[in-house]
N, CA and C of each residue as an Amber inpcrd file, in Angstrom:
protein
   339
  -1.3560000 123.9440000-169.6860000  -2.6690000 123.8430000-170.3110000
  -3.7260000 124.3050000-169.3080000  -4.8110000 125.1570000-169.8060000
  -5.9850000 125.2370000-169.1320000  -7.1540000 125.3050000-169.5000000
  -8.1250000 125.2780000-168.8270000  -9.3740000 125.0110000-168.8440000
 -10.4390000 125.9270000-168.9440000 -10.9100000 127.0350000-169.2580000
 -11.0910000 128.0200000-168.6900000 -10.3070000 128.9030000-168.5150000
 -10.9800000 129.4350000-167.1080000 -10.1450000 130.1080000-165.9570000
  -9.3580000 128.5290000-165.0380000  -9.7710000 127.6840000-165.3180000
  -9.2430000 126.6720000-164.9000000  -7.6500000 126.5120000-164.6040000
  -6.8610000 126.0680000-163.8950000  -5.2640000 125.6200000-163.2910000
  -5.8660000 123.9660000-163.1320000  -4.6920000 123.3110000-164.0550000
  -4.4810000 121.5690000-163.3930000  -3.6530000 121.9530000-162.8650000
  -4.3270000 121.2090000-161.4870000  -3.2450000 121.1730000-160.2390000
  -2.3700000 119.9680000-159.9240000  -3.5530000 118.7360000-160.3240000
  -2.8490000 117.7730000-159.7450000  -3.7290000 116.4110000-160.5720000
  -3.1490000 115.5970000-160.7650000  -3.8070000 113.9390000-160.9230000
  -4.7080000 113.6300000-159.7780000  -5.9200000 112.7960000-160.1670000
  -6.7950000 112.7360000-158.8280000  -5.9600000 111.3670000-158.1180000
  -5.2380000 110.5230000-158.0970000  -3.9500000 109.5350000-157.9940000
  -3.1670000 110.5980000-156.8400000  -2.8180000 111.4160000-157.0930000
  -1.8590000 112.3690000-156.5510000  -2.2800000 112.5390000-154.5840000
  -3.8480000 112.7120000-154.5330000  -4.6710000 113.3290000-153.1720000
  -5.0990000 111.3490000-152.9000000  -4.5110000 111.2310000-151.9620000
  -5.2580000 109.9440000-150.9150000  -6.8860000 109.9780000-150.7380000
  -7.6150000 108.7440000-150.5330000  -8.6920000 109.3060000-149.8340000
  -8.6320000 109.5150000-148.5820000  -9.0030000 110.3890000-148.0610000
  -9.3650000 110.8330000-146.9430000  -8.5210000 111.8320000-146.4920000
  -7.7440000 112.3210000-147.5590000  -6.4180000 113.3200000-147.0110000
  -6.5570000 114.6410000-148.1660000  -5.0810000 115.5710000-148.4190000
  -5.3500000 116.4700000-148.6600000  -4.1820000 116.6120000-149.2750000
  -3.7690000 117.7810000-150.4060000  -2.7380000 118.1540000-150.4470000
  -2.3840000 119.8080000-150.7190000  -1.6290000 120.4890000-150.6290000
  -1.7910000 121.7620000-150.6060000  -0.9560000 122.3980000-152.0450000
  -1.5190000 123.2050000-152.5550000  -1.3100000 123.8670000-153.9020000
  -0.6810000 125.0770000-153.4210000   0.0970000 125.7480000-154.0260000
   0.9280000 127.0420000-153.5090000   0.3090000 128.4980000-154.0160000
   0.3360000 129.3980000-153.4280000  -0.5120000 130.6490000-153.6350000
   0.1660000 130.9640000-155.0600000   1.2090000 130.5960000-155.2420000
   2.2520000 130.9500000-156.5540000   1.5190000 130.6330000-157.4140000
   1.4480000 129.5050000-157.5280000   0.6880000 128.9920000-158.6310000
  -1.3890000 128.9180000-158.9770000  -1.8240000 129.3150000-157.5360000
  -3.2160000 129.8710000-157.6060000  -3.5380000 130.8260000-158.0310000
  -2.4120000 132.2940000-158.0160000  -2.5160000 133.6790000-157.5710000
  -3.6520000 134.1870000-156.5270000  -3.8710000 132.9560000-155.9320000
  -4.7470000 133.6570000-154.5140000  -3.9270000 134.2380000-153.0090000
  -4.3360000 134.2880000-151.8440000  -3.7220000 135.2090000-150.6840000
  -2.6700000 134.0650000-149.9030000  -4.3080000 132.8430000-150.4060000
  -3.2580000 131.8400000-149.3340000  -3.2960000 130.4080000-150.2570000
  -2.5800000 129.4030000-149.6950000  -2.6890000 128.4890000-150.2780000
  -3.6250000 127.6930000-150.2660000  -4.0810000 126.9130000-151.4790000
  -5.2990000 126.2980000-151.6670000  -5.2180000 124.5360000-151.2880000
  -5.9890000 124.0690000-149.8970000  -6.0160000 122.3480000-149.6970000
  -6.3660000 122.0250000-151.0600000  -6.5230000 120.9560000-151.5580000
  -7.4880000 119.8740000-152.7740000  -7.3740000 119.0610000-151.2760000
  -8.8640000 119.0000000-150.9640000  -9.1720000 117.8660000-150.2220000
  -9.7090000 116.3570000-150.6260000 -10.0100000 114.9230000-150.6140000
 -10.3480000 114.7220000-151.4200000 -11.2270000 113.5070000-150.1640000
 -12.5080000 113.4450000-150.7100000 -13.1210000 112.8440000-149.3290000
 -13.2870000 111.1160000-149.8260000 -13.6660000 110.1850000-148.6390000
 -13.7910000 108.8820000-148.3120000 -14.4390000 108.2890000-149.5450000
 -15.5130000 109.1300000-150.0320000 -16.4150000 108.9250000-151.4200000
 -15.6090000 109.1680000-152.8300000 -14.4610000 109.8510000-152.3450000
 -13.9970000 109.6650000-153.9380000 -13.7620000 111.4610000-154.5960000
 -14.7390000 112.1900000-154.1330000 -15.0730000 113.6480000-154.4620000
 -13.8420000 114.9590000-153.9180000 -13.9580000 115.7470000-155.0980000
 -12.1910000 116.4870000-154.5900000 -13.2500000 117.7640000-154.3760000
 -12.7670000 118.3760000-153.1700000 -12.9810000 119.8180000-152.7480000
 -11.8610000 120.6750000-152.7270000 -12.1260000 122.1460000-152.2940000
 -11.0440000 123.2780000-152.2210000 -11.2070000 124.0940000-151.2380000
 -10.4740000 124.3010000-150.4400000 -10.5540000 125.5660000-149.4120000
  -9.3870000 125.8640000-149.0460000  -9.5810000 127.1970000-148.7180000
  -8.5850000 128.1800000-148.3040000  -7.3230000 127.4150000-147.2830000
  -6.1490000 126.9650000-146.9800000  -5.4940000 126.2130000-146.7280000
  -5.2580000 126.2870000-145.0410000  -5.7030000 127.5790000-144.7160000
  -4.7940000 127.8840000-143.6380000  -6.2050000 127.7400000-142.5090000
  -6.5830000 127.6070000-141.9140000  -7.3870000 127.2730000-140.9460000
  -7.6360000 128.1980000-139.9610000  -8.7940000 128.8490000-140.3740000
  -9.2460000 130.4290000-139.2730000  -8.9200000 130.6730000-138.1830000
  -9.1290000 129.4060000-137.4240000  -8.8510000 129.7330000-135.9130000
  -7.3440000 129.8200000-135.1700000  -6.5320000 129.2070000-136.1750000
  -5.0260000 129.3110000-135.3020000  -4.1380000 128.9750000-137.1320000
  -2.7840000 129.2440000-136.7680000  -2.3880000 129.0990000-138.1730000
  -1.9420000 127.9010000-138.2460000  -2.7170000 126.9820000-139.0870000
  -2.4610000 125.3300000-138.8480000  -3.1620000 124.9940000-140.7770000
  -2.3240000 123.9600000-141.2170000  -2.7310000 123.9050000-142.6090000
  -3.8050000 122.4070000-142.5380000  -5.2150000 123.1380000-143.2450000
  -6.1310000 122.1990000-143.7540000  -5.8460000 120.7750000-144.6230000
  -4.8310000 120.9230000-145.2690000  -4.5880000 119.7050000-146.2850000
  -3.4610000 119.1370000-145.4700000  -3.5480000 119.0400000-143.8820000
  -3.2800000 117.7570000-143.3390000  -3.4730000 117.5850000-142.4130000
  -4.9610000 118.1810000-142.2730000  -5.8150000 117.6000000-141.8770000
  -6.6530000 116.2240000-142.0700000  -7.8240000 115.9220000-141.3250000
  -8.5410000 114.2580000-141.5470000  -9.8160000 114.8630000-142.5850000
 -10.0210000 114.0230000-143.6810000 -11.1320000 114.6390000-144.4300000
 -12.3130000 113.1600000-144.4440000 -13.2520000 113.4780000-143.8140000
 -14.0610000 111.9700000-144.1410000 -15.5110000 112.9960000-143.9500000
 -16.5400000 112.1880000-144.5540000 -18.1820000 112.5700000-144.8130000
 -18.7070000 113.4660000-144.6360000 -17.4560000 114.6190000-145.8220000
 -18.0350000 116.0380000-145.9850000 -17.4360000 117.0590000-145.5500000
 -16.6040000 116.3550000-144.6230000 -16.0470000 117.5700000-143.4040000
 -14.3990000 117.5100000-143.6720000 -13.5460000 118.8990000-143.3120000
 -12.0590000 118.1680000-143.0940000 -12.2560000 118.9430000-141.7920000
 -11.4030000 117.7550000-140.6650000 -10.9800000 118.1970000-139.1850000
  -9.4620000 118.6440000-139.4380000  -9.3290000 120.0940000-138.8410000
  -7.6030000 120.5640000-138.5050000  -7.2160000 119.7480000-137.6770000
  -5.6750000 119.7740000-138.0240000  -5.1680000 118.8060000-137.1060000
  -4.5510000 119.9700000-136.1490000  -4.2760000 120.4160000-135.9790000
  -4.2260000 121.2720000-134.6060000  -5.1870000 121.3710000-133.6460000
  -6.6810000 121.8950000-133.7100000  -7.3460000 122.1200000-132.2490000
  -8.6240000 121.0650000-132.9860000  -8.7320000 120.6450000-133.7870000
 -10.0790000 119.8970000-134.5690000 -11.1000000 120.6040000-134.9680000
 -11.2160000 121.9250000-135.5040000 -12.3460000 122.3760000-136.1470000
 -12.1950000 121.7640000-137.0980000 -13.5430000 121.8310000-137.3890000
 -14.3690000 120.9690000-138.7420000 -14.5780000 122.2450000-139.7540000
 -15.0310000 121.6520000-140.6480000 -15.5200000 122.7740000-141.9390000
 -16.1560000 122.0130000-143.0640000 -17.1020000 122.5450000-143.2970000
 -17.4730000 121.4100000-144.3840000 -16.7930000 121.8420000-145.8200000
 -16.5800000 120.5190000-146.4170000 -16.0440000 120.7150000-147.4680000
 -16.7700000 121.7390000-148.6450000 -18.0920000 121.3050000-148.5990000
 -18.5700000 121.8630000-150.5590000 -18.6010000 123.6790000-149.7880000
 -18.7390000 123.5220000-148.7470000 -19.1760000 125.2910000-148.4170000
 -18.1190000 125.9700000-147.5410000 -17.3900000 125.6860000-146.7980000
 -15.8230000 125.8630000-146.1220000 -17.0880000 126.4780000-144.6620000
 -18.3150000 126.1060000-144.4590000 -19.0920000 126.4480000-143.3650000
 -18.2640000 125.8490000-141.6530000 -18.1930000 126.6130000-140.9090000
 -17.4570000 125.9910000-139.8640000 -18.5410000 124.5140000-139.1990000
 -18.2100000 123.7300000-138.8780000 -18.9380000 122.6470000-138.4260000
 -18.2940000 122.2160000-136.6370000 -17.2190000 122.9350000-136.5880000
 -17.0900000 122.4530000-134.9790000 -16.2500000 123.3580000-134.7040000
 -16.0390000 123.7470000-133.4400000 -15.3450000 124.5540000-133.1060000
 -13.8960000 124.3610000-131.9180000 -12.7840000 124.9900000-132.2630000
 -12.8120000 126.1650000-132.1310000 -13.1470000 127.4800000-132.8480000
 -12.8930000 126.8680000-134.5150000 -12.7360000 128.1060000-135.3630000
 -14.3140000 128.6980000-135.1310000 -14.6410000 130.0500000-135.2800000
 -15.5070000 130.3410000-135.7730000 -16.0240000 131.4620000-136.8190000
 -14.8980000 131.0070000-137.8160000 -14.5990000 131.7730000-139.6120000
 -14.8010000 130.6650000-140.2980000 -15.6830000 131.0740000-141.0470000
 -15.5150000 130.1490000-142.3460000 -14.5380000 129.6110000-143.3030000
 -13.8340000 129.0650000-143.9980000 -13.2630000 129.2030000-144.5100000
 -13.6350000 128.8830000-146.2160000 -12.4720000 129.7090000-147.0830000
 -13.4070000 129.7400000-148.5350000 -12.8440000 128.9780000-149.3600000
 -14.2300000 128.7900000-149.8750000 -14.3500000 127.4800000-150.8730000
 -14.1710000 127.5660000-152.5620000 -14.0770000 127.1030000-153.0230000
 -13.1390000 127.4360000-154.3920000 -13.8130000 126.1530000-155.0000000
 -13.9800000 126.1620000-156.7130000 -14.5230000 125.1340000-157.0460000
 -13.4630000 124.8000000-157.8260000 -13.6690000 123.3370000-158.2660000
 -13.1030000 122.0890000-158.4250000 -13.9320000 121.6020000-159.5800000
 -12.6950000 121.3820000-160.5430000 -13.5200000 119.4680000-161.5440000
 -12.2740000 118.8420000-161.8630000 -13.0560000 117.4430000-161.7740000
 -12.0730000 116.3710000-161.8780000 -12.8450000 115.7450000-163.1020000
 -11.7640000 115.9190000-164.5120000 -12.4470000 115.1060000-165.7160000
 -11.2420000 114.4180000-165.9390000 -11.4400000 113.5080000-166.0930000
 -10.3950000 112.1590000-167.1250000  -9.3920000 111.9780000-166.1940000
  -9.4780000 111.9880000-164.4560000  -8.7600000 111.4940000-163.4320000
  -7.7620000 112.9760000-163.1770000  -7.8930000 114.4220000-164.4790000
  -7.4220000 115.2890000-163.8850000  -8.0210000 116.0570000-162.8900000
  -7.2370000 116.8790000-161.8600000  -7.6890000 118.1560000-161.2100000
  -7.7300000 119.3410000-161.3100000  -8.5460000 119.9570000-161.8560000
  -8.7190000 121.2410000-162.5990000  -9.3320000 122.2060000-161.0100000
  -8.2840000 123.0450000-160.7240000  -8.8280000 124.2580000-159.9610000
  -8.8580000 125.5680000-160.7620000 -10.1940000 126.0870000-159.6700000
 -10.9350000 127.5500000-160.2740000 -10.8710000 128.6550000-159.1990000
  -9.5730000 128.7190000-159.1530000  -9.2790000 129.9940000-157.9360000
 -10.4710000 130.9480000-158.1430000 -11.1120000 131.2580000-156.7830000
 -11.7130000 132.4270000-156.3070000 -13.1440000 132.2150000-156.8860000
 -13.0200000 130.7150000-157.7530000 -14.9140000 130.5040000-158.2700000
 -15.6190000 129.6320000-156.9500000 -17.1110000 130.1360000-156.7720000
 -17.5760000 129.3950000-155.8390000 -17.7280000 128.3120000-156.1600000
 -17.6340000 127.1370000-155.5140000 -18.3020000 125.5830000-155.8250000
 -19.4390000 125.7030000-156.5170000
């Protein structure tokens, strides 16, 4: 079933708070695989999975107030804009929009937030 251009990816039950889980390019048809991040507040984001600065995956990474930290060297990125927030990285990474209706997760490969 879809939404749109919309893909359900996942139950919002499925993503922890403060964690992440990763969606497969297979099923996005994007380059790389897509995090669903889902932050401390409750709110699900999307970005590009793989983490600019070294090849290390975003959705397991730490996601808390806005930001997810890689767990490899700790760049930050903010969630709604994939804007780098700490470094090492210094690439953005891209952001993809998201809705969560009736506890589902509806992703919108390649739409901006």
């Amino acid at each position: 079933m879809s939404k749109g251009n919309g893909i359900r990816v996942a139950a919002l039950g499925d993503i922890p708070p403060g964690e992440g889980i990763a969606i497969s390019k297979v099923i996005t048809g994007t380059s790389d695989d897509i995090a669903l991040l889902r932050d401390t507040d409750d709110s699900v984001h999307a970005l590009d999975d793989t983490c600019t600065h070294e090849t290390a995956s975003l959705s397991e990474g730490w996601v808390e107030d806005g930001y997810v930290e890689c767990p490899l060297h700790s760049s930050k990125f903010c969630l709604k804009t994939g804007e780098v927030q700490g470094l090492p990285a210094t690439r953005n990474a891209c952001p993809h929009r998201v809705e969560v209706l009736d506890g589902e997760v509806w992703l919108f490969p390649g739409e901006s937030p």
